[in-house]
C-alpha positions as CSV (number, residue, x, y, z in Angstrom):
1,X,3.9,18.4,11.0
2,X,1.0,16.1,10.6
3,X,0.9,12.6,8.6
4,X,-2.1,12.1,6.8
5,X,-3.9,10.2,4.4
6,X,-5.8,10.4,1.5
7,X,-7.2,8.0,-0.5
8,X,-10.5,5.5,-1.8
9,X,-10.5,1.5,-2.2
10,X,-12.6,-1.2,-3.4
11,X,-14.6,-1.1,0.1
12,X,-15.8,2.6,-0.7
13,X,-16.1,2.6,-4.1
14,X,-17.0,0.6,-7.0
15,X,-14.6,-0.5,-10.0
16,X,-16.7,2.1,-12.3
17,X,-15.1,5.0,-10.0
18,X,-11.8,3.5,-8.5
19,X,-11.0,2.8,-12.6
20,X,-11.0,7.0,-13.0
21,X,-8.2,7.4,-10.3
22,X,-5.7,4.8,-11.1
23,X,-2.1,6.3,-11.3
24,X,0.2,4.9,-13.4
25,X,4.0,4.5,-12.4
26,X,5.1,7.5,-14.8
27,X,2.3,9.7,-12.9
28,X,3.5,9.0,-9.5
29,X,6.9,9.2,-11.0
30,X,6.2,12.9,-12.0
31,X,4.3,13.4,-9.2
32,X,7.1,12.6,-6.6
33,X,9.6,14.2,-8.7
34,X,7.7,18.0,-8.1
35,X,6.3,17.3,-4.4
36,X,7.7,20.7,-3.6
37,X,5.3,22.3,-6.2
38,X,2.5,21.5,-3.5
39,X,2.9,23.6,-0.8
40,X,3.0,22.3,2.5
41,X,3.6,18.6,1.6
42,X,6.8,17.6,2.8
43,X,7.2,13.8,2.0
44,X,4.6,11.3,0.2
45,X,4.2,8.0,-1.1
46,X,1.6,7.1,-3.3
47,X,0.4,3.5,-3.0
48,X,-1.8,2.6,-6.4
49,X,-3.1,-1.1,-6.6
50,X,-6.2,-2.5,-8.7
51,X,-8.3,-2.0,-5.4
52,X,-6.6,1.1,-4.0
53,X,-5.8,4.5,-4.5
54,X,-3.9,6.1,-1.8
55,X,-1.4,8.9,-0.7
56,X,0.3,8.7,2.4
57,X,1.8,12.5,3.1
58,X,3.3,14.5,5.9
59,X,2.5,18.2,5.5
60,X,2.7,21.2,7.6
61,X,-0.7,21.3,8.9
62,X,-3.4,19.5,7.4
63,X,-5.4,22.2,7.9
64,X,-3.7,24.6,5.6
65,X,-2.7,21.8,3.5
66,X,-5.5,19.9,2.7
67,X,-6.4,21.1,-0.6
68,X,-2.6,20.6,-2.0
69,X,-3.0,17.4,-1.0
70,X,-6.1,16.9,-2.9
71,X,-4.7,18.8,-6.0
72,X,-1.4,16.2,-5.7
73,X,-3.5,13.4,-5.3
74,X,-6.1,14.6,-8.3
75,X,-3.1,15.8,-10.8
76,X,-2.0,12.2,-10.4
77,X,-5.2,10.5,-11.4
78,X,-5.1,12.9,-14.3
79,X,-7.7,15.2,-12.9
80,X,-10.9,13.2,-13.3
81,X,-14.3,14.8,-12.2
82,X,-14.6,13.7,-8.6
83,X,-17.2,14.0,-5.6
84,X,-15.6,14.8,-2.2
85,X,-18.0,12.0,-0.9
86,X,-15.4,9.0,-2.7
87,X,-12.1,9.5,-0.3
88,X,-11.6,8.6,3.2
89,X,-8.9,10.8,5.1
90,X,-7.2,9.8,8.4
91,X,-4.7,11.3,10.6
92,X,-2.0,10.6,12.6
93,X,-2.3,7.4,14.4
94,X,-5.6,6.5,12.5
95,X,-3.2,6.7,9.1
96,X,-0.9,4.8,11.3
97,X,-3.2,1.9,11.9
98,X,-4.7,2.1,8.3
99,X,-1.2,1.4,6.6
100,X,-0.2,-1.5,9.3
101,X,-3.9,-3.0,8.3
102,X,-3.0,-2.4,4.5
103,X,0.5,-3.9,5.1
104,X,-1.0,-6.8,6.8
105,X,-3.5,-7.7,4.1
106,X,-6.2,-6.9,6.5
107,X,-7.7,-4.6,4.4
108,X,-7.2,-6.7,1.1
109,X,-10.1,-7.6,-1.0
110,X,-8.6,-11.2,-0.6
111,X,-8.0,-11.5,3.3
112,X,-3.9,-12.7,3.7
113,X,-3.4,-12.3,0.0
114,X,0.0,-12.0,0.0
115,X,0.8,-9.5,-3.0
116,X,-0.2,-6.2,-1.2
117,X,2.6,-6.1,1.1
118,X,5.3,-6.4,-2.3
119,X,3.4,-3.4,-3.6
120,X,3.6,-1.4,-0.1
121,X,7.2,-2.4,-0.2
122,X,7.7,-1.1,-4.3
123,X,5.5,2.3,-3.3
124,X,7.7,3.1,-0.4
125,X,11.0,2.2,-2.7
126,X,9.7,4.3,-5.6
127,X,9.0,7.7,-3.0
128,X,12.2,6.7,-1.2
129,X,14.3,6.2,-4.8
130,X,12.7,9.8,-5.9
131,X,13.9,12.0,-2.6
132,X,10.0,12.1,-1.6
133,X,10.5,10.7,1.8
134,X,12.3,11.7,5.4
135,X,12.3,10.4,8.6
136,X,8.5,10.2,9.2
137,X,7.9,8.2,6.4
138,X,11.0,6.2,6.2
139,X,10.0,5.2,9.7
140,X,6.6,4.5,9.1
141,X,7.5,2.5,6.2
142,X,9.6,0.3,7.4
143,X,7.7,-0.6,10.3
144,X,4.5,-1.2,8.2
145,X,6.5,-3.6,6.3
146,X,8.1,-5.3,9.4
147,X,4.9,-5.7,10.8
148,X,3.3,-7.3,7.4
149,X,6.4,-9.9,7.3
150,X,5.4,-10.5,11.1
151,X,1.6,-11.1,10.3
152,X,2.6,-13.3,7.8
153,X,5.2,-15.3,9.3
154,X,3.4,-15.6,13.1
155,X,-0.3,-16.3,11.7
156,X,-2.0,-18.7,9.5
157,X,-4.0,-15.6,7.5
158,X,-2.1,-16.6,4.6
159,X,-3.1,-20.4,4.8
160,X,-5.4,-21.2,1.6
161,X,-5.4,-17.8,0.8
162,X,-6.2,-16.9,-2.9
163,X,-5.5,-14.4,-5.4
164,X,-7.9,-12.1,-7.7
165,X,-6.7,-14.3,-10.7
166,X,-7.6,-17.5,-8.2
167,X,-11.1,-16.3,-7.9
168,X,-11.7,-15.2,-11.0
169,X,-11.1,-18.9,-11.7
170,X,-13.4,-19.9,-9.1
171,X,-15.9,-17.5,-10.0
172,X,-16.0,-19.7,-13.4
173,X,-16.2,-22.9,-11.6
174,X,-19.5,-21.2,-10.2
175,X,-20.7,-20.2,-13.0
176,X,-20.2,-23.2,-15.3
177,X,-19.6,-26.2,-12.9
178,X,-16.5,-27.9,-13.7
179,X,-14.0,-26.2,-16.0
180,X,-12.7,-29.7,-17.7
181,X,-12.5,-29.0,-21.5
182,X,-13.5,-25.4,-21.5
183,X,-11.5,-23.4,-23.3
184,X,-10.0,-20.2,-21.7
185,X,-9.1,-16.8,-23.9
186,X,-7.0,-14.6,-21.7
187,X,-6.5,-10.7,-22.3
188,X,-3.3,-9.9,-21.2
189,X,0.5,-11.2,-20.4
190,X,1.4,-9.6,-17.2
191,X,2.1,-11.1,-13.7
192,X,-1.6,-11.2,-13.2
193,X,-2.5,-12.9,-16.4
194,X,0.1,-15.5,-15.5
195,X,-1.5,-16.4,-12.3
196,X,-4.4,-16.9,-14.1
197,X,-3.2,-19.3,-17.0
198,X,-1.5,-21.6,-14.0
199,X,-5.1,-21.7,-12.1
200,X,-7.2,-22.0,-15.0
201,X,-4.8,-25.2,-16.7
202,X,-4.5,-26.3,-12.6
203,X,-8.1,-27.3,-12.8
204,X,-7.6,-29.5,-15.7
205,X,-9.6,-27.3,-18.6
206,X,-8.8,-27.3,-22.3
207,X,-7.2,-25.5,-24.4
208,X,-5.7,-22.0,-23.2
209,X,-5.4,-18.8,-25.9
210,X,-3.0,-15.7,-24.9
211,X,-3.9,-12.7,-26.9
212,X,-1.4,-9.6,-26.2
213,X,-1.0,-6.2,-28.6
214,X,2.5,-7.4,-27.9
215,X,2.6,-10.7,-29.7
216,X,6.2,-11.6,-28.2
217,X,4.7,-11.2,-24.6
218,X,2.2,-13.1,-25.1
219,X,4.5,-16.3,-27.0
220,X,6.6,-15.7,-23.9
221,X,3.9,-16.5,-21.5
222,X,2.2,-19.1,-23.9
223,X,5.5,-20.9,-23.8
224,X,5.8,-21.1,-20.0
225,X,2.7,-21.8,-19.3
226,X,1.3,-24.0,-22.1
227,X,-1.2,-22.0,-24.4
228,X,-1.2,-20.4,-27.9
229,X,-0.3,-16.9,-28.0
230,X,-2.6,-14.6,-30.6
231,X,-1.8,-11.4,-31.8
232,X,-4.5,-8.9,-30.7
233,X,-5.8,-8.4,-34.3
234,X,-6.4,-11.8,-35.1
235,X,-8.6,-13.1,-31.8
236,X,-11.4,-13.6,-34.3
237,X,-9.6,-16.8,-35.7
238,X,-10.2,-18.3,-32.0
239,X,-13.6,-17.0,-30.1
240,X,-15.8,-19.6,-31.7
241,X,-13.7,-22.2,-29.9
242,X,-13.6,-20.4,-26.7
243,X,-15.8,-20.7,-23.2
244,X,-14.7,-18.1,-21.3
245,X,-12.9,-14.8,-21.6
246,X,-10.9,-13.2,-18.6
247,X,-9.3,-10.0,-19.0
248,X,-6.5,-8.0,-17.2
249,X,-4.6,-6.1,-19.5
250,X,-4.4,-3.0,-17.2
251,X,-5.4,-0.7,-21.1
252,X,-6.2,3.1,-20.6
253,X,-9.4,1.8,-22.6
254,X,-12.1,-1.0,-23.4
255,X,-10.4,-3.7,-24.9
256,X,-13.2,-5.4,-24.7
257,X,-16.3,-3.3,-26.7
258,X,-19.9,-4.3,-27.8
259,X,-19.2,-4.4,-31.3
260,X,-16.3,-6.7,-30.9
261,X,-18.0,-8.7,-29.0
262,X,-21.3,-8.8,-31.2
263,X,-18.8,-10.4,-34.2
264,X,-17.2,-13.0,-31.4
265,X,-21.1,-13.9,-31.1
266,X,-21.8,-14.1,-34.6
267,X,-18.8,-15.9,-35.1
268,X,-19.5,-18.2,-31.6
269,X,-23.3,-18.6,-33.1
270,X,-24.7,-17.1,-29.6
271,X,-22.9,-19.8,-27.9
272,X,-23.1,-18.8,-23.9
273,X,-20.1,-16.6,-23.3
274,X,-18.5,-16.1,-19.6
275,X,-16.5,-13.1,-19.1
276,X,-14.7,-12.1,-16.1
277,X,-13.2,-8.9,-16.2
278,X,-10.1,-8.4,-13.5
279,X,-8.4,-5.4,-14.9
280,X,-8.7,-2.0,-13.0
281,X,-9.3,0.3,-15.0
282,X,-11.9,-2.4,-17.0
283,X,-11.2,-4.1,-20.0
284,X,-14.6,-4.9,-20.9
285,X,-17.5,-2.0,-21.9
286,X,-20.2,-3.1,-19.2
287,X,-22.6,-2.3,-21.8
288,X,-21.7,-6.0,-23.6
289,X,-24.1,-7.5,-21.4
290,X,-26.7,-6.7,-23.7
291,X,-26.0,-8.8,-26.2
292,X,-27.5,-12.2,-26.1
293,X,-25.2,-15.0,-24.5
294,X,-22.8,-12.9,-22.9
295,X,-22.5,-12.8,-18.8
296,X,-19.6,-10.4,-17.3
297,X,-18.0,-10.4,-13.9
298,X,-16.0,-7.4,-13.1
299,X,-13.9,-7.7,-9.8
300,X,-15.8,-6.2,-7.5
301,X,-18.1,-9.3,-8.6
302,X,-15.7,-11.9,-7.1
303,X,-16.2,-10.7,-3.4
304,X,-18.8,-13.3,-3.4
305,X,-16.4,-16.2,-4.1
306,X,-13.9,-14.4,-1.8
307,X,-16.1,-14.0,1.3
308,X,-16.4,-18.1,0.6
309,X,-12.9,-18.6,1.0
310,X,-12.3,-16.9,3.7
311,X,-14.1,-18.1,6.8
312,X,-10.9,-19.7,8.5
313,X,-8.6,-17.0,7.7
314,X,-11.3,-14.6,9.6
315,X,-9.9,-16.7,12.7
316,X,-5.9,-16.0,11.7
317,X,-7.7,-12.5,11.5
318,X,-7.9,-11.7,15.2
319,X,-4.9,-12.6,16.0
320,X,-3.3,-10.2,13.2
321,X,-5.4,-7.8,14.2
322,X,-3.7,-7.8,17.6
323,X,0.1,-7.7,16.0
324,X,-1.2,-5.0,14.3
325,X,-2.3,-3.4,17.3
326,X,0.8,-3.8,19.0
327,X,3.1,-2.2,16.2
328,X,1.1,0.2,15.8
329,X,1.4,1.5,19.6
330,X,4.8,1.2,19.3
331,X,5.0,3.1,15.6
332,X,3.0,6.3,17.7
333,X,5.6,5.9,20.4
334,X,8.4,6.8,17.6
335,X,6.2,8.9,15.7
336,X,5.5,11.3,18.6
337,X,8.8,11.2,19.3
338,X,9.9,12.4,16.5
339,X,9.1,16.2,16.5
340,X,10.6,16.9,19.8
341,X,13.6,14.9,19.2
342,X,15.9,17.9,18.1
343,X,15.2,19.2,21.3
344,X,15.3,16.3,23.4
345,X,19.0,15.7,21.8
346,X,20.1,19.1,22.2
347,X,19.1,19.4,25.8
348,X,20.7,15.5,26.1
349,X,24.2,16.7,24.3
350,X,24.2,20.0,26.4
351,X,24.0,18.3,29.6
352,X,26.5,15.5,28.7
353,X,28.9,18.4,27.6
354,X,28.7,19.8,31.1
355,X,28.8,16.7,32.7
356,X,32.0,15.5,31.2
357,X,33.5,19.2,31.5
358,X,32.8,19.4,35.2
359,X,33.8,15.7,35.7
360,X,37.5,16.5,34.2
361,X,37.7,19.3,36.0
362,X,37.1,17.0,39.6
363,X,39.8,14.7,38.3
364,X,42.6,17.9,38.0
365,X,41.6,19.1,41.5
366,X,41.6,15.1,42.8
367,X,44.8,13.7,41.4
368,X,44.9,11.7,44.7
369,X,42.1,9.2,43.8
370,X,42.7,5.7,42.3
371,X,40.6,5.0,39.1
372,X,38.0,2.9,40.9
373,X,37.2,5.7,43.2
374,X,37.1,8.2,39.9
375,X,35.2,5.2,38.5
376,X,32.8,6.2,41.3
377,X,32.6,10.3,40.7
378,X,32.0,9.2,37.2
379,X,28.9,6.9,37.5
380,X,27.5,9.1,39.8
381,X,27.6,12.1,37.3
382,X,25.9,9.8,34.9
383,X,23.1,9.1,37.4
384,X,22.8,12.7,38.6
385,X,22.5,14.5,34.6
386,X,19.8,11.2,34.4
387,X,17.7,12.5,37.0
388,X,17.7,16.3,36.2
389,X,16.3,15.4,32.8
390,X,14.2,13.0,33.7
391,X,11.4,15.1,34.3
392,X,11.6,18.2,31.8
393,X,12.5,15.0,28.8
394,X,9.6,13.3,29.7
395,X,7.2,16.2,30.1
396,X,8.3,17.0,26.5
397,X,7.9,13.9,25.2
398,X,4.6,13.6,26.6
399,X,3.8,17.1,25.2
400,X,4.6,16.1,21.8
401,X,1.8,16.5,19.1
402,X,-0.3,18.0,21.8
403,X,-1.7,21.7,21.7
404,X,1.3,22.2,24.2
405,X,4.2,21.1,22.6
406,X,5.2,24.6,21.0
407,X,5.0,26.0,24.4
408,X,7.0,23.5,26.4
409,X,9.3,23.3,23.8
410,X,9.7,26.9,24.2
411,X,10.4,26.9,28.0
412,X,12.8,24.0,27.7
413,X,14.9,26.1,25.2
414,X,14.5,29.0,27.0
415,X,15.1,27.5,30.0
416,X,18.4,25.6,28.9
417,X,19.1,28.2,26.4
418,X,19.5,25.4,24.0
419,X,21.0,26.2,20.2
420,X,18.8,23.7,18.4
421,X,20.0,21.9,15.0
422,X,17.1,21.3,13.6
């Protein structure tokens, strides 16, 4: 068995190429639902964010199983024209480390932003919830998650640490000086657009619009926050009083395109417009740029702002970095562990069976001894079975996930003539 990973993030690839390979929760859905339709792959979770697209697998040798696990990873993606060159692939304890480092907002686009370890925690429940994961990854899981919760609870990474929305709002702050009386038009009434509504009235600006297909989601959020909710059809009525536009709808599509936003100019009289697109895959046509007025930020364009934010945390970094280390030393410990376990128990039971066997057997042909001296004959079975072993357990375990494992596995049942449950 091998554990592997497959994947590509904002640090490899732009937003113009990440946007082709986000999965949506139905995909991955499906996807987990008919794992065994990919030979080899044995358990998976897939692990889709605005600034990652991964698939953590175990399969039964990566290299006859490679290309399943491209196909499972491509089919949910929905097949989009790819170059080899866009994924990164690690194995064993280099996926190991990758998922503690994810886990532990390490590898965030925000350093210590705190949302990534929720959606590690939802991907893992979503595989778990579908039958796509076994001991390997319910293991590997759980400790990722353990060790996120640890980063965050032992360091100070998370001290001042912002969100996309956050930065998107600081990214306006940069562009325009102070926000105060600028007027906000947000795409979007998720968790994300939220975020953003709180920051953006947090720094005192003016009035705030909500425009949302769904014109009920968008009242919903107005009313918590403080805003005007406007039904997608009718933002027209509102761009000429508007400063800045910040999208993240998560839409299949441009919501955003240059002939709507050639009428909000017309309409604005070729006012200055900011845009800040958050949304992966993109709400706005990149191609808006070229019309007079208009400036877009898409969120690879807030790593600026973010590398500003995020001298001190650098600091809380290191010592993360060396949590990280430690779990993970332990995790490969476990992990290595795990595929000579059935014989390390089986060799463990046999001997315990003819340990107690033979020790019953002393006490029929002893009836003379007081149960402190069997107490004696007893302990000192336990300590001789413990010293047999010793060697032949920890030669396997040290063989495991080595070129010699089959081998010594081989001799051990041979050997013992063990009758393995596997």
């Amino acid at each position: 068995m091998d554990l592997v990973i497959l994947g590509l993030n904002h640090k490899t690839v732009p937003v113009a190429i990440r946007e082709r390979f986000t999965m949506t929760p139905d995909a991955i859905h499906q996807g987990l639902q008919h794992l065994d339709d990919y030979g080899g792959l044995r358990e998976a979770v897939v692990l889709s964010t605005c600034n990652r697209s991964e698939v953590y697998a175990v399969v039964d040798d990566i290299r006859d199983n490679e290309q399943a696990l491209r196909d499972f990873f491509l089919d949910l993606a929905g097949r989009p024209a790819y170059d080899p060159a866009y994924f990164y692939s690690y194995t064993g304890k280099a996926c190991i480390h990758h998922l503690f480092t994810v886990a532990a907002s390490l590898d965030s686009l925000v350093l210590g932003e705190g949302q990534i370890l929720s959606q590690v925690k939802q991907a893992y429940v979503m595989a778990h919830e579908n039958g796509a994961t076994s001991a390997i990854l319910n293991m590997l899981f759980q400790q990722a998650i353990a060790t996120g919760k640890r980063v965050r609870t032992e360091t100070h990474i998370a001290y001042n640490a912002v969100s996309v929305s956050y930065t998107a709002v600081q990214m306006a702050e940069k562009s325009l000086g102070s926000l105060s009386g600028r007027n906000l038009l947000l795409y979007g009434a998720g968790q994300m657009a939220r975020l953003t509504a709180q920051n953006f009235l947090g720094k005192g600006a003016g009035k705030l619009y909500i425009v949302n297909r769904h014109l009920d989601r968008a009242q919903e959020l107005a009313a918590d926050v403080g805003g005007q909710a406007v039904h997608y059809k009718e933002v027209q009525s509102v761009v000429s009083d508007v400063d800045i536009i910040i999208a993240s709808t998560g839409a299949p599509h441009y919501v955003i395109t240059v002939p709507r936003l050639q009428r909000f100019q017309e309409l604005r009289q070729g006012r200055p417009l900011l845009i800040i697109d958050i949304a992966v895959p993109r709400d706005a046509d990149p191609a808006i740029t070229q019309i007079p007025g208009v400036t877009l930020y898409n969120i690879d364009d807030l790593q600026e702002v973010v590398h500003d934010n995020e001298a001190t945390r650098q600091r809380e970094a290191i010592a993360a970095s060396y949590i990280v280390d430690e779990a993970v030393d332990t995790m490969i410990e476990r992990y290595q562990y795990l595929s000579v376990r059935p014989v390390v128990l089986s060799l463990s039971q046999q001997a315990e069976r003819t340990r107690r066997h033979f020790v019953k057997r002393a006490r029929n042909k002893l009836p003379e001894l007081t149960d402190d001296q069997f107490r004696v004959v007893e302990n000192l079975s336990h300590i001789l079975v413990r010293k047999i072993l010793r060697a032949p357990l920890r030669r396997t375990v040290e063989a495991a996930n080595t070129p010699d494992e089959d081998r010594v596995v081989r001799e051990l049942r041979n050997v013992f003539n063990l009758d393995i449950k596997e």
